[in-house]
N, CA, C and O atoms as a DFTB+ gen file, in Angstrom:
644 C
 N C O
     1  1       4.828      11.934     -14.639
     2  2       4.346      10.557     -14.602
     3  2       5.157       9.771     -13.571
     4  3       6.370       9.700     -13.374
     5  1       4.282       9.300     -13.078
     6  2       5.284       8.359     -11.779
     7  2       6.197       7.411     -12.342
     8  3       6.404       7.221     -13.541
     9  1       6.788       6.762     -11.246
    10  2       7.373       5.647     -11.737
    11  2       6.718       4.515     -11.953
    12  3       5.686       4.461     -11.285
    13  1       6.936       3.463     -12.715
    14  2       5.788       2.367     -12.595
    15  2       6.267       1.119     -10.751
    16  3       5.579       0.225     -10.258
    17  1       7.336       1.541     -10.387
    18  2       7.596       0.769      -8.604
    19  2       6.729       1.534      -8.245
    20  3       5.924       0.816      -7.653
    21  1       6.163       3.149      -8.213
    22  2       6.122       4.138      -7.442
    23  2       4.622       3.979      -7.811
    24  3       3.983       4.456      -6.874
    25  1       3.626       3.426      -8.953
    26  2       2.837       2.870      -9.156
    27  2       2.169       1.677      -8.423
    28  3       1.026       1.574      -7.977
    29  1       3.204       0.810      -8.425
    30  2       3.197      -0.679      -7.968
    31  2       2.437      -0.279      -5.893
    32  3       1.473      -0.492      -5.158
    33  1       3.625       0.310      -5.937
    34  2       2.946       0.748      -4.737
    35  2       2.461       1.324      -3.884
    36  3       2.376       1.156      -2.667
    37  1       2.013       2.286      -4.806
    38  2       0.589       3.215      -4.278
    39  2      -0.405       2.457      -4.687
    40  3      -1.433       2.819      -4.114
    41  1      -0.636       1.364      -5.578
    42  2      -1.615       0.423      -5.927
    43  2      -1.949      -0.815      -5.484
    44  3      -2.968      -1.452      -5.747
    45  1      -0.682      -1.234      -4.535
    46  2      -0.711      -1.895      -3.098
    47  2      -1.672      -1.062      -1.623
    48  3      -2.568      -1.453      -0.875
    49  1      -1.089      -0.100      -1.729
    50  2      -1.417       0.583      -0.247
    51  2      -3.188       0.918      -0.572
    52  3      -4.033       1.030       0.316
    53  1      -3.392       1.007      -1.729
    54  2      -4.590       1.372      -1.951
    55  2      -5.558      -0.323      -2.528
    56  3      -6.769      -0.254      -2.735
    57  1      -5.190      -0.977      -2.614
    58  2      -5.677      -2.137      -2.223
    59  2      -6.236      -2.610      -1.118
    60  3      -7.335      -3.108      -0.878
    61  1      -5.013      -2.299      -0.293
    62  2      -5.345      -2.567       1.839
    63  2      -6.075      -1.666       2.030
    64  3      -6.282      -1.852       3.230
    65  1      -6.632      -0.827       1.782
    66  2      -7.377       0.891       2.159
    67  2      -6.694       1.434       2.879
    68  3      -7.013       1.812       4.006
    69  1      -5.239       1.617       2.154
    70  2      -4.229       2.709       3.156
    71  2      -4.557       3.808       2.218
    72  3      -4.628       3.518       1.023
    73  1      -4.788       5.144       2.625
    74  2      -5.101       6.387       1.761
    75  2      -3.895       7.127       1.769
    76  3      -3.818       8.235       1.237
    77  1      -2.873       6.530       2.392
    78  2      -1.837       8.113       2.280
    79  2      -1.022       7.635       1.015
    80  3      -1.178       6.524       0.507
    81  1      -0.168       8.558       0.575
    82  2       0.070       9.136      -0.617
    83  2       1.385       8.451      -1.028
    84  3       1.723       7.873       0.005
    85  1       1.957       8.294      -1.607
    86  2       3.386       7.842      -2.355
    87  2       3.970       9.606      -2.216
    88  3       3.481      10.599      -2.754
    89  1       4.842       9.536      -1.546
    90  2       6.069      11.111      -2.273
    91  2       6.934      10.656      -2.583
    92  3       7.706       9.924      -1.965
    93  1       6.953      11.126      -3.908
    94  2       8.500      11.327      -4.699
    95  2       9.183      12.759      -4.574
    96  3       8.619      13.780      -4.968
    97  1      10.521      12.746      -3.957
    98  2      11.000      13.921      -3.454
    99  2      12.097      14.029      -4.574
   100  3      12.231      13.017      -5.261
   101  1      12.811      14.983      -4.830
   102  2      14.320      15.236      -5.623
   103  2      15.024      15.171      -4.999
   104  3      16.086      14.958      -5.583
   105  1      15.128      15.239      -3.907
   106  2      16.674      14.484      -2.986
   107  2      16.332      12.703      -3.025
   108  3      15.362      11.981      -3.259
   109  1      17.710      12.554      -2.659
   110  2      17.419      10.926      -2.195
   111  2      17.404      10.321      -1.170
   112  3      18.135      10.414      -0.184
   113  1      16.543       9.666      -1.387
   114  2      16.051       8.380       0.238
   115  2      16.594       7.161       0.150
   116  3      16.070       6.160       0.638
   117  1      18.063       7.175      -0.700
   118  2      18.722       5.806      -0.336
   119  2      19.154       5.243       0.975
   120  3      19.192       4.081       1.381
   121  1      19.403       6.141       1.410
   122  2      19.612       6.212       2.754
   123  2      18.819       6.229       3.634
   124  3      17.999       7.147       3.646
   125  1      18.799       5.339       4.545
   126  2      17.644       6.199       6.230
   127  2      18.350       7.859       6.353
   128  3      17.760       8.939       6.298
   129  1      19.572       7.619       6.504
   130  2      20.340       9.004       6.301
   131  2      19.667      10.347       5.500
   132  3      19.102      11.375       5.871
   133  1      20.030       9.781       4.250
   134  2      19.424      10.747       3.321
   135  2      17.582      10.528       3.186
   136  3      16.935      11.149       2.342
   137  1      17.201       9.946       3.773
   138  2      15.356       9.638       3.558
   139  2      15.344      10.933       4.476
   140  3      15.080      12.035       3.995
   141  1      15.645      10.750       5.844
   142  2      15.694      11.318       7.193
   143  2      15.544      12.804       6.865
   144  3      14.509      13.391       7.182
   145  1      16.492      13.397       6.274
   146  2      17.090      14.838       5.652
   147  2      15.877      15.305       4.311
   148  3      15.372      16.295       3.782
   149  1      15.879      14.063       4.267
   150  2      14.371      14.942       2.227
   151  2      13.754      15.143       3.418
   152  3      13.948      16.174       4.062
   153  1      12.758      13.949       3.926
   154  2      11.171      14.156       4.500
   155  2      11.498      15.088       5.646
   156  3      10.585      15.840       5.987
   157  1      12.987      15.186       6.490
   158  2      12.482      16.287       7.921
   159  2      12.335      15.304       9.463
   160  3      11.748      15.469      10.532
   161  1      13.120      14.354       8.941
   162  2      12.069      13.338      10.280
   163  2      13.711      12.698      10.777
   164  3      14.789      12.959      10.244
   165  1      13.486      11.939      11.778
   166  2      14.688      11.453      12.221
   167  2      14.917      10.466      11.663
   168  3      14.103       9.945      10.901
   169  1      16.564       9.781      12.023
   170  2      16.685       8.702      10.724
   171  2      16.093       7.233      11.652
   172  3      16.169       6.156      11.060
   173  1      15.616       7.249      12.849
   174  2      15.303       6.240      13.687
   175  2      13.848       6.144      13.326
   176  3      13.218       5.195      13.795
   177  1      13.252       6.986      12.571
   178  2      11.897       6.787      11.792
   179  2      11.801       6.653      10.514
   180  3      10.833       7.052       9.867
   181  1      13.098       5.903       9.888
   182  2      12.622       5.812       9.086
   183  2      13.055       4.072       8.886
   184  3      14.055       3.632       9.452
   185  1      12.310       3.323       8.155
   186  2      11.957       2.143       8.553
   187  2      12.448       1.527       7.114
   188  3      11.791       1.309       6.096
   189  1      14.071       1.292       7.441
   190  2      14.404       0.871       6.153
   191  2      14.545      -0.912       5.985
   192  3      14.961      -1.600       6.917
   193  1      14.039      -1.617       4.368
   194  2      13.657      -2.878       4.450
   195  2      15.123      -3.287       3.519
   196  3      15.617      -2.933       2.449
   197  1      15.492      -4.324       4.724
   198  2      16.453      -5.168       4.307
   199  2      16.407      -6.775       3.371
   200  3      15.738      -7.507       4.101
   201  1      16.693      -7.332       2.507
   202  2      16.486      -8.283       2.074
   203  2      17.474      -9.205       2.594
   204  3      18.627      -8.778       2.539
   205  1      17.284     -10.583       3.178
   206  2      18.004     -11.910       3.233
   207  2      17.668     -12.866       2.556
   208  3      16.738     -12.878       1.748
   209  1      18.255     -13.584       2.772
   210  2      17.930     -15.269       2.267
   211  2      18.384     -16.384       3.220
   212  3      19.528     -16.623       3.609
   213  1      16.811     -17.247       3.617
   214  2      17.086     -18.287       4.089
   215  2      17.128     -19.605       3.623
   216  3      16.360     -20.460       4.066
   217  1      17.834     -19.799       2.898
   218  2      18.170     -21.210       2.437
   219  2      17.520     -20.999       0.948
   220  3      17.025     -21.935       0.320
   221  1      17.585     -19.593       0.440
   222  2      17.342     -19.629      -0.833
   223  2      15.807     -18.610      -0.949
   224  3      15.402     -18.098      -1.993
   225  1      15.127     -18.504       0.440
   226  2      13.839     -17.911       0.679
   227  2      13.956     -16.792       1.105
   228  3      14.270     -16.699       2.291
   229  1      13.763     -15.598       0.354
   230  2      13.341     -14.212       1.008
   231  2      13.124     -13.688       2.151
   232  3      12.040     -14.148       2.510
   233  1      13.510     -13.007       2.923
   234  2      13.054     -12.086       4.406
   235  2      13.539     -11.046       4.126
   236  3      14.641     -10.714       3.690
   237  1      12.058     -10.185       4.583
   238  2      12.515      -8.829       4.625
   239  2      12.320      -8.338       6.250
   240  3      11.304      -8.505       6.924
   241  1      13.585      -7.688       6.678
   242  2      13.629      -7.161       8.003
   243  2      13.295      -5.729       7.628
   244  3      13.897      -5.144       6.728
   245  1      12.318      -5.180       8.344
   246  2      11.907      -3.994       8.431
   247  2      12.431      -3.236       9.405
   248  3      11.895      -3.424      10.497
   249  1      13.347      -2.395       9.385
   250  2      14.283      -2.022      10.581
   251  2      14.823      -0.201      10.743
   252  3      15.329       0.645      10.007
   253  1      14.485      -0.265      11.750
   254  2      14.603       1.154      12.126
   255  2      15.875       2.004      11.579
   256  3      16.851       1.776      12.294
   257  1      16.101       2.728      10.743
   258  2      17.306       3.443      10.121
   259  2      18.432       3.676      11.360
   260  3      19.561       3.656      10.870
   261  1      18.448       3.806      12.246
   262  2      19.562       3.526      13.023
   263  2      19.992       2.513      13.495
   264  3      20.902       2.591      14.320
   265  1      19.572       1.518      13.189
   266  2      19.636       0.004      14.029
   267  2      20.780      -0.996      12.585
   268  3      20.469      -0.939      11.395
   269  1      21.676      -1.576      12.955
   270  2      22.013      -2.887      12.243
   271  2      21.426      -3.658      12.373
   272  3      21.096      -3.927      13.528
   273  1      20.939      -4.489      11.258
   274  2      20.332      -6.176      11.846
   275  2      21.408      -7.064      12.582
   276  3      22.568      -7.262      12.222
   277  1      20.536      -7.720      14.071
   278  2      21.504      -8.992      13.946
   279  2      20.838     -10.516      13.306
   280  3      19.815     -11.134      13.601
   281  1      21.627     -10.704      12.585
   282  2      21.304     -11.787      11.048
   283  2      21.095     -12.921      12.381
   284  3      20.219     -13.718      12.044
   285  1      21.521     -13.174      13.508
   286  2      21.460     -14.071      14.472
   287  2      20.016     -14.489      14.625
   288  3      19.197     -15.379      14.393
   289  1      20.213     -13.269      15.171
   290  2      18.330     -13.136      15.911
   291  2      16.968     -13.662      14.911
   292  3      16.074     -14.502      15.012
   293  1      17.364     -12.721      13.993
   294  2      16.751     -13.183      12.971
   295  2      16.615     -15.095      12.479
   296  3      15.703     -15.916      12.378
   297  1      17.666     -15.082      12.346
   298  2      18.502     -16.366      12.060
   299  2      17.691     -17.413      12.661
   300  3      17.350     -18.373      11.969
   301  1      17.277     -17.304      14.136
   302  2      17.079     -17.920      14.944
   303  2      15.740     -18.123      14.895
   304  3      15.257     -19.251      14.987
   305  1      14.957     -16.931      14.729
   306  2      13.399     -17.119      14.666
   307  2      13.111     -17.861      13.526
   308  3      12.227     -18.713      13.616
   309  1      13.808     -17.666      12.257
   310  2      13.748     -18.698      11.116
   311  2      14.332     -19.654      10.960
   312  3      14.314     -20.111       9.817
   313  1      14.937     -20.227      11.784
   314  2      15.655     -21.613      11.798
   315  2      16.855     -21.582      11.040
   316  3      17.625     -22.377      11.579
   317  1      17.411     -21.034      10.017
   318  2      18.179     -21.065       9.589
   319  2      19.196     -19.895       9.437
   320  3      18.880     -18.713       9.570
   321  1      20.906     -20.503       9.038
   322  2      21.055     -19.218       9.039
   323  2      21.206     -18.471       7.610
   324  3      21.246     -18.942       6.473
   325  1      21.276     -17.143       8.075
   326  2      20.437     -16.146       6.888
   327  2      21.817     -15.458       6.257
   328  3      22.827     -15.325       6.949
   329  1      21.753     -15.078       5.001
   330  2      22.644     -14.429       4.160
   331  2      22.163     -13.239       3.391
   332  3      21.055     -12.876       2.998
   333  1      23.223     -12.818       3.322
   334  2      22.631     -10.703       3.003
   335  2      22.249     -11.229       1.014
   336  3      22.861     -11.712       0.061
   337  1      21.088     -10.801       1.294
   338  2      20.702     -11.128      -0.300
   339  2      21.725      -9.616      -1.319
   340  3      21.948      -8.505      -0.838
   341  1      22.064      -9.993      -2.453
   342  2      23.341      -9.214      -3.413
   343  2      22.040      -8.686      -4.171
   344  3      20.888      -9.120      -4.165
   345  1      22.530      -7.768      -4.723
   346  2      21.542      -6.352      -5.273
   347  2      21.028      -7.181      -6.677
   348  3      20.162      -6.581      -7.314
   349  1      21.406      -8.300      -7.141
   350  2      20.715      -8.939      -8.406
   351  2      19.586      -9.564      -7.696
   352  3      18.512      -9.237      -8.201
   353  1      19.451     -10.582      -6.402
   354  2      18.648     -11.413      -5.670
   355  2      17.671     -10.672      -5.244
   356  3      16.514     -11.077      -5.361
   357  1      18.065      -8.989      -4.457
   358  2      17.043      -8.020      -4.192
   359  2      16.143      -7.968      -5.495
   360  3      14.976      -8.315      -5.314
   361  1      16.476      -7.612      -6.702
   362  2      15.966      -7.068      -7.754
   363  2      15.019      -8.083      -8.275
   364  3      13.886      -7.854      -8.698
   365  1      15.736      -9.465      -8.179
   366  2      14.417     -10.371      -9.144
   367  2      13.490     -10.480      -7.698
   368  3      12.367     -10.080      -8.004
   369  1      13.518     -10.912      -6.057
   370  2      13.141     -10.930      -5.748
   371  2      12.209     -10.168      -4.765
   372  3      11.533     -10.688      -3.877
   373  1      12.269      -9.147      -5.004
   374  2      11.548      -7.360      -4.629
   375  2      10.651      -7.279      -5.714
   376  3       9.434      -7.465      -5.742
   377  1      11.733      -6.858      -6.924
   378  2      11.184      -6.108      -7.943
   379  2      12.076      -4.339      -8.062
   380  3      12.099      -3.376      -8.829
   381  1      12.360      -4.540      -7.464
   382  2      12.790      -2.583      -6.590
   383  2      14.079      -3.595      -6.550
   384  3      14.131      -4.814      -6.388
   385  1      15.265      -2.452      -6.795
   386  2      16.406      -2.249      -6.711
   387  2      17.184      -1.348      -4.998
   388  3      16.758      -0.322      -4.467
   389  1      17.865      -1.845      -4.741
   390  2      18.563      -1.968      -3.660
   391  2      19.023      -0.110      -3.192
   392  3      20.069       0.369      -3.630
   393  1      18.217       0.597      -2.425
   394  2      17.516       2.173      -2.178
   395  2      16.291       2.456      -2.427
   396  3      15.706       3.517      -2.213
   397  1      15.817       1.296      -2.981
   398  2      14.292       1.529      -2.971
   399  2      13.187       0.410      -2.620
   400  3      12.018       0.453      -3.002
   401  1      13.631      -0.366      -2.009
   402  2      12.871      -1.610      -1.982
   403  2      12.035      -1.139      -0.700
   404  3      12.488      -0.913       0.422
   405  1      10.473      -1.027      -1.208
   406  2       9.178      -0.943      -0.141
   407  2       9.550      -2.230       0.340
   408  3      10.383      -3.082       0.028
   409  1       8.388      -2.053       1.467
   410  2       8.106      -3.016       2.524
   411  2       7.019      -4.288       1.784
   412  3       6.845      -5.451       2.148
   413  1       6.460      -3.587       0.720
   414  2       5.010      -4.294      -0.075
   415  2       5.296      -4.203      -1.580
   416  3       5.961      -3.461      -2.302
   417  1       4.531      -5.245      -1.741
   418  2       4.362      -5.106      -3.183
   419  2       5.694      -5.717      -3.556
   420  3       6.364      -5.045      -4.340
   421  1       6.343      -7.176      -3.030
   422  2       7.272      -7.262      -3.938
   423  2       7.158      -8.540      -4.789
   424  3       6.315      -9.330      -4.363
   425  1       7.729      -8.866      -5.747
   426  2       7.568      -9.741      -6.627
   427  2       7.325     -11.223      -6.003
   428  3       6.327     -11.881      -6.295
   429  1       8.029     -11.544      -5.384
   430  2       7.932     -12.631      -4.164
   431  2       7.457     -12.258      -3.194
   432  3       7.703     -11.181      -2.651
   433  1       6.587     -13.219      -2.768
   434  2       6.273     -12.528      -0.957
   435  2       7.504     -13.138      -0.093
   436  3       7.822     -14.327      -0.056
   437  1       7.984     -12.309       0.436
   438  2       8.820     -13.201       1.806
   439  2       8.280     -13.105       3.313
   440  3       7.249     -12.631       3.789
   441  1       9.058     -13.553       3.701
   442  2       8.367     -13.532       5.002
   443  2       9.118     -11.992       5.803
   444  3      10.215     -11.537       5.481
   445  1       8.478     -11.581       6.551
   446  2       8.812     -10.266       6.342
   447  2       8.787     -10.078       8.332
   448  3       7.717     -10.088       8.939
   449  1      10.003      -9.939       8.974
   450  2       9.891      -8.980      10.723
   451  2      10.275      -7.624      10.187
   452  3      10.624      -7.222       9.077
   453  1      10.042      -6.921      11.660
   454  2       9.454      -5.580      11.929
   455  2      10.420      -5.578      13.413
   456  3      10.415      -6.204      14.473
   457  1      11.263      -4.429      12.754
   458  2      11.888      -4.165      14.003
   459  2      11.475      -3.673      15.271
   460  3      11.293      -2.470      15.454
   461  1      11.334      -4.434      16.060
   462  2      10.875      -4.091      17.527
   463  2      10.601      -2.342      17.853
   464  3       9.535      -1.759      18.050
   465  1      12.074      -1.783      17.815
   466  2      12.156      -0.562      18.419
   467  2      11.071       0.714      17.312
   468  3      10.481       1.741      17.647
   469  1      11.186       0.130      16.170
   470  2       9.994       0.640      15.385
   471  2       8.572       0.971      16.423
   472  3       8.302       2.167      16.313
   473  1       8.078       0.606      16.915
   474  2       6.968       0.629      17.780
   475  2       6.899       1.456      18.574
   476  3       5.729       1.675      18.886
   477  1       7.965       2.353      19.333
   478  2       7.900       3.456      19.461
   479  2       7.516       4.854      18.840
   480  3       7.019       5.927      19.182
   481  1       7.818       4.485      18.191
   482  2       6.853       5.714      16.708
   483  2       5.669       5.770      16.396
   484  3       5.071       4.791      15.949
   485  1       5.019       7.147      16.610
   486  2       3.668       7.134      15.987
   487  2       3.637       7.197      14.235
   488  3       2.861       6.658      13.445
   489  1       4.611       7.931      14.046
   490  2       4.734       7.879      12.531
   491  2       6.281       7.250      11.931
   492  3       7.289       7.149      12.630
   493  1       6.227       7.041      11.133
   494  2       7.646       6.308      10.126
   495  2       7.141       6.565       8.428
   496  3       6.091       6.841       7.846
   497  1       8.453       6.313       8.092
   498  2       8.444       6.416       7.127
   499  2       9.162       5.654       5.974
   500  3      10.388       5.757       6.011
   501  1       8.691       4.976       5.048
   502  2       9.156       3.891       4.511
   503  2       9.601       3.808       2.815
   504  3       8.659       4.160       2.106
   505  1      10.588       3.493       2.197
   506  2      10.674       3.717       0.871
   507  2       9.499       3.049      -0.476
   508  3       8.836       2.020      -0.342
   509  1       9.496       3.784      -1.489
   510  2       8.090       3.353      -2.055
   511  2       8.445       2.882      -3.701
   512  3       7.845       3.231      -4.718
   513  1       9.431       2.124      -3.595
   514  2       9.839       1.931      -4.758
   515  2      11.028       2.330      -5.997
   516  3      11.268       1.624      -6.977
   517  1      11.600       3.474      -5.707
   518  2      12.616       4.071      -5.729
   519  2      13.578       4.522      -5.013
   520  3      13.560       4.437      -3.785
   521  1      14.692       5.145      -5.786
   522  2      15.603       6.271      -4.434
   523  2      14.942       7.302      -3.713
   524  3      15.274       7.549      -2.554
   525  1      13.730       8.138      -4.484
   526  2      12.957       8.851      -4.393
   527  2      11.789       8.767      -3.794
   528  3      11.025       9.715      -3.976
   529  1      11.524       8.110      -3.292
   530  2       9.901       7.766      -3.276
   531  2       9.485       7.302      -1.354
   532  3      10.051       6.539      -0.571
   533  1       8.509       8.017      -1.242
   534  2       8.770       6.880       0.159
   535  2       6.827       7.702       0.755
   536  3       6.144       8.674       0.435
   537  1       6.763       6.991       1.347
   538  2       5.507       6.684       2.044
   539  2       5.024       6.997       3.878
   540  3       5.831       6.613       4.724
   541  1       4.260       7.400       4.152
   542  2       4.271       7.622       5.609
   543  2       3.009       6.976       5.952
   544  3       1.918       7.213       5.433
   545  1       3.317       5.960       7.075
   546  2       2.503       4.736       8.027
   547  2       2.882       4.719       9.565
   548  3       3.721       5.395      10.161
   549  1       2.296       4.063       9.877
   550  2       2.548       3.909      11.217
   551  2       3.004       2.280      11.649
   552  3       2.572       1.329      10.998
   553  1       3.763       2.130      12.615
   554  2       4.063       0.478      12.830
   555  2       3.808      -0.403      12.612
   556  3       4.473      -1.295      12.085
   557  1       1.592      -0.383      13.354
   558  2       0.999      -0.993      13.385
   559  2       0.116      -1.025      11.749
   560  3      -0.333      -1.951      11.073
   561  1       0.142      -0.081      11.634
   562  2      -0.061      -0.122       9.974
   563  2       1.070      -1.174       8.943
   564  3       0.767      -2.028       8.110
   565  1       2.018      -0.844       9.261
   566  2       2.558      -1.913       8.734
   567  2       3.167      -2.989       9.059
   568  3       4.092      -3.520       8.443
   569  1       2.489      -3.462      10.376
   570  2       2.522      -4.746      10.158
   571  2       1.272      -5.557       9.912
   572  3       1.251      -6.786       9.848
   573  1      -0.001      -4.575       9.751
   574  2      -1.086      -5.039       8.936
   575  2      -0.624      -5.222       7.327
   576  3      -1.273      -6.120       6.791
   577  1       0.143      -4.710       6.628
   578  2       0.118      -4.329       5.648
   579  2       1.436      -5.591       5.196
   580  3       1.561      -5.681       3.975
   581  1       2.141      -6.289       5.806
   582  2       3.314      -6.850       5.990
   583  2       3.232      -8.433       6.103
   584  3       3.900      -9.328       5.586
   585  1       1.983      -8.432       7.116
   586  2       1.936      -9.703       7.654
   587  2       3.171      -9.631       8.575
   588  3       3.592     -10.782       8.698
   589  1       3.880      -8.815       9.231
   590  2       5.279      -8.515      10.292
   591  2       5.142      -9.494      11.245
   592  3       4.128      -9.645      11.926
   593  1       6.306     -10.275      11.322
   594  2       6.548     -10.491      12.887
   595  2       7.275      -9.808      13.667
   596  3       8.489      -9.728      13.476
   597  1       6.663      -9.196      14.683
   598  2       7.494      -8.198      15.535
   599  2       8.645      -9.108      16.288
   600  3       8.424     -10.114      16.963
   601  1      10.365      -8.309      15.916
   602  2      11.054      -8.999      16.954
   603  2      12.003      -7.944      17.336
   604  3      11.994      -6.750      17.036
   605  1      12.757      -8.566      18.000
   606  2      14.080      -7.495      18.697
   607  2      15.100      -7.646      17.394
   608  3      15.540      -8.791      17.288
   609  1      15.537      -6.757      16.431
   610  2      16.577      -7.446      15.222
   611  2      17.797      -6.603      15.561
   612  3      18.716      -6.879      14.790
   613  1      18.275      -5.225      16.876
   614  2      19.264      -4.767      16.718
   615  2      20.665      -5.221      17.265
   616  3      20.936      -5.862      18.279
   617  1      21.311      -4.800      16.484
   618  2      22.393      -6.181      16.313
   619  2      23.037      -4.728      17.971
   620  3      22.935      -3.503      17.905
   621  1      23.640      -5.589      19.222
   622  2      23.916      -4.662      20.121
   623  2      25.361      -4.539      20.040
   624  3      26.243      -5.235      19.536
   625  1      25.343      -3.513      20.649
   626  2      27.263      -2.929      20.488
   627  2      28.256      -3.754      20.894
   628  3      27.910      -4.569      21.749
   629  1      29.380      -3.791      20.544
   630  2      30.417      -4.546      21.150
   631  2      30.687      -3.924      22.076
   632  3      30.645      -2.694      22.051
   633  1      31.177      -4.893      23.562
   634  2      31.244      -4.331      24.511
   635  2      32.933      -4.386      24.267
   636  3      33.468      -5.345      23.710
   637  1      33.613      -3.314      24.726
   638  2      35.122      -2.965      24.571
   639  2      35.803      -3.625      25.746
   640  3      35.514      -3.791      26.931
   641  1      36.863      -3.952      24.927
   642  2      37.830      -5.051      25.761
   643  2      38.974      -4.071      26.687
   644  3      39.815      -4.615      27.402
């Protein structure tokens, strides 16, 4: 029996008329790291969703498993600046606990970007409600599925002194 997140959102994706499937694997996809290693795919495809808060309001950055957010950038397109939402704020405001929070289906809608470099990918892969669980879409699929604003969110290297 599934999970009822792992429910939640295969009953999202199948709302939008997305047909592909929810997998729940026995390794874990807390990680882009460990997602990368279950499904077989690189960890730059896999499209892990970050939660903030702007002034008390939800954003989810959808961001390429190798990339840091920069909270700036972000920051900037939303006017305000943004703070790393704490794994209680994820939970009431997701629904999904902090290794599993999909891109959809969360208790609040927030406003939700899409990491730029994501768009290079024909396929990605995204968590589906659990540690376990995760989903395969494409960019443009989800930023139909997202309402996404595409931006640049990787936070760039320090240049050495």
């Amino acid at each position: 029996m599934p999970h009822p997140n792992v429910e939640r959102v295969q009953a999202a994706l199948a709302a939008q008329g997305v047909e592909t499937q929810v997998v729940e694997l026995a390794d874990s996809t807390r990680t882009a790291t460990e997602a990368a290693a279950a499904i077989g795919t690189t960890v730059a495809q896999i499209a892990k969703s970050l939660v903030f808060l702007a002034d008390g309001a939800p954003i989810l950055v959808i961001a390429s498993g190798v990339n840091r957010v920069d909270t700036r950038k972000v920051g900037a397109a939303v006017g305000v600046k943004l703070t790393q939402a704490n794994a209680d704020d994820v939970k009431r405001l997701t629904g999904f606990s902090i290794g599993g929070v999909a891109p959809i289906a969360h208790a609040t809608p927030p406003r939700v970007f899409l990491d730029r470099d994501l768009l290079q990918y024909a396929d990605i892969w995204a968590a589906a409600g659990t540690p376990h669980a995760v989903f395969h879409t494409t960019p443009d699929e989800l930023v139909r599925l997202t309402g996404a604003e595409v931006l640049d969110v990787r936070e760039e290297p320090k240049a050495r002194e």
